[in-house]
C-alpha positions in Angstrom: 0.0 0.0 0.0 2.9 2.6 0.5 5.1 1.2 -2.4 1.4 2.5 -4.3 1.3 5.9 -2.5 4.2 7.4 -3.2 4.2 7.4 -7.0 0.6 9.2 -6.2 1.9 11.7 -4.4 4.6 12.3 -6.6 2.1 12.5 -9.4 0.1 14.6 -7.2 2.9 17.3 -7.3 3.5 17.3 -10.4 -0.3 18.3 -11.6 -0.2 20.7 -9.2 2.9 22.4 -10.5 2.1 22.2 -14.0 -1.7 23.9 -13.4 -0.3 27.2 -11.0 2.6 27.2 -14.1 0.5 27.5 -16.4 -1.6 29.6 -14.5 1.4 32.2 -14.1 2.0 31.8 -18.4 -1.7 32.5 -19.2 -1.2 35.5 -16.5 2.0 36.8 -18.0 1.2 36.5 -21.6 -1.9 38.6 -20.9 0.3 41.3 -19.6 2.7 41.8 -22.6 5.3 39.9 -24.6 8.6 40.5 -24.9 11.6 38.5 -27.4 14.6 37.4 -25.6 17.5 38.3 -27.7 21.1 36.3 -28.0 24.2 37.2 -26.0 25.7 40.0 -27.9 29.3 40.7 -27.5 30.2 44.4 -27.4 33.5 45.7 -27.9 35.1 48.1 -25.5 37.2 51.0 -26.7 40.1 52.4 -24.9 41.9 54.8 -26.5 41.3 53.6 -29.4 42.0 49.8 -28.7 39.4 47.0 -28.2 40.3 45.9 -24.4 37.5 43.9 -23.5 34.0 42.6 -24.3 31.4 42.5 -22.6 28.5 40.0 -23.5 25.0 41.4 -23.1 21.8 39.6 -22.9 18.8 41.9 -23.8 15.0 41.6 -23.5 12.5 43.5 -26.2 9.3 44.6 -24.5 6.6 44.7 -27.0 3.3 46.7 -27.1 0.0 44.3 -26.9 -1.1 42.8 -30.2 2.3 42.6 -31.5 3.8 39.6 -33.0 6.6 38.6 -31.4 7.4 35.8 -33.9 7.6 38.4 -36.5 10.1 40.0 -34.3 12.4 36.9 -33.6 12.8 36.9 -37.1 14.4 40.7 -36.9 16.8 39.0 -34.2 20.2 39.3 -36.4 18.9 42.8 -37.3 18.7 44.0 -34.0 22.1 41.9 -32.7 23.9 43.8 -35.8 22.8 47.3 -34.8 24.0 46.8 -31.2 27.4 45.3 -32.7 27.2 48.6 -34.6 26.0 50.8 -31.9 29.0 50.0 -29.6 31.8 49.8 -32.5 31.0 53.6 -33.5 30.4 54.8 -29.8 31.5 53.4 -26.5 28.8 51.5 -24.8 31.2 50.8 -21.3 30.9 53.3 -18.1 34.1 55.7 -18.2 35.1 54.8 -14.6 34.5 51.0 -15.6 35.5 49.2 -18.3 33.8 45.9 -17.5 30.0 47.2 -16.8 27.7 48.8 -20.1 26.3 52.3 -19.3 22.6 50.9 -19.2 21.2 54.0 -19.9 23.3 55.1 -23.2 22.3 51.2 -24.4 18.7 51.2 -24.0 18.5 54.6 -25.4 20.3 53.9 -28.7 18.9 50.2 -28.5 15.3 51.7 -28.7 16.6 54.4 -31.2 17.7 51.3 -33.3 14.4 49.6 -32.9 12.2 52.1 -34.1 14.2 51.9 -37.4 14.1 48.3 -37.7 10.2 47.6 -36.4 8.7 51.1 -36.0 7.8 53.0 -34.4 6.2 52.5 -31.0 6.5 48.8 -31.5 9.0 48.1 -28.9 8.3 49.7 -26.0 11.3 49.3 -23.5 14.8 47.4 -24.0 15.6 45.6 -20.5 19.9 44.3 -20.0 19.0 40.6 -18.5 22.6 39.9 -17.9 26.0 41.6 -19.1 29.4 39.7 -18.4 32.8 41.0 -19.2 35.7 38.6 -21.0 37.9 40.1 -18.3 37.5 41.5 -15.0 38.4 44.6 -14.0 41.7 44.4 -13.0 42.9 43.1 -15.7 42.0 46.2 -17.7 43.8 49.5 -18.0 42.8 52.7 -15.5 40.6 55.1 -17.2 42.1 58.7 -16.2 40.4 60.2 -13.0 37.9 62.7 -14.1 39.9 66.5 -14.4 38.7 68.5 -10.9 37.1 71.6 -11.8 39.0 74.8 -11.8 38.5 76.7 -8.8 38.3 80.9 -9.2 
């Protein structure tokens, strides 16, 4: 009789699971979608030089009644302008050349999206995850910011 129980249980847990996941889906996909983009490597430029990468994963909020497979299909598109993006201007903090300056990405990111999609189409660009090929201190130090002259 226990040998039997067990196995229900088990199964028991399962359908539960499954039901308040799908549950959380249904709720989630009501709310918005969005089209998880491939980690992107962007180049950082010190001085001129390429010193480091830093691989950024990025999430594309859409508007309701978009279609996001339509959009997965732009992926390369919008992994090209990033590539793009952070090869004509630096993408890195100035103090920190293994962190992305989040607010200079999204900006040009949704700048880049309107061309691509249109207008209004993506509504926000969220940074899931950014990793740098090396750390810190294996990278040069940026100059301390100049102190303002005193008069």
């Amino acid at each position: 009789m226990r040998r039997l129980l067990i196995p229900l249980l088990a199964l028991s847990f399962a359908v539960a699971s499954s039901t308040s996941h799908a549950a959380e889906t249904k709720k989630k996909g009501s709310e918005g979608l969005d089209v998880n983009m491939s980690a992107v490597a962007l180049p950082v430029l010190f001085h001129g030089r390429v010193v480091n990468y830093i691989f950024v994963t990025l999430r594309l909020v859409l508007k309701p009644g978009s279609d996001p497979v339509k959009l997965r299909e732009k992926e390369p598109y919008f992994r090209d302008a990033l590539v793009r993006l952070a090869s004509r201007t630096p993408l890195n903090r100035v103090a920190d050349l293994s962190k992305v300056n989040e607010g200079a990405l999204k900006a040009d990111m949704m700048a880049e999206c309107a061309k691509i999609v249109g207008p209004g189409v993506v509504t926000s660009v969220v940074i899931v995850n950014q990793a740098a090929q090396h750390e810190a201190w294996d990278l040069p130090k940026p100059e301390p910011a100049a102190p303002a002259a005193k008069r």
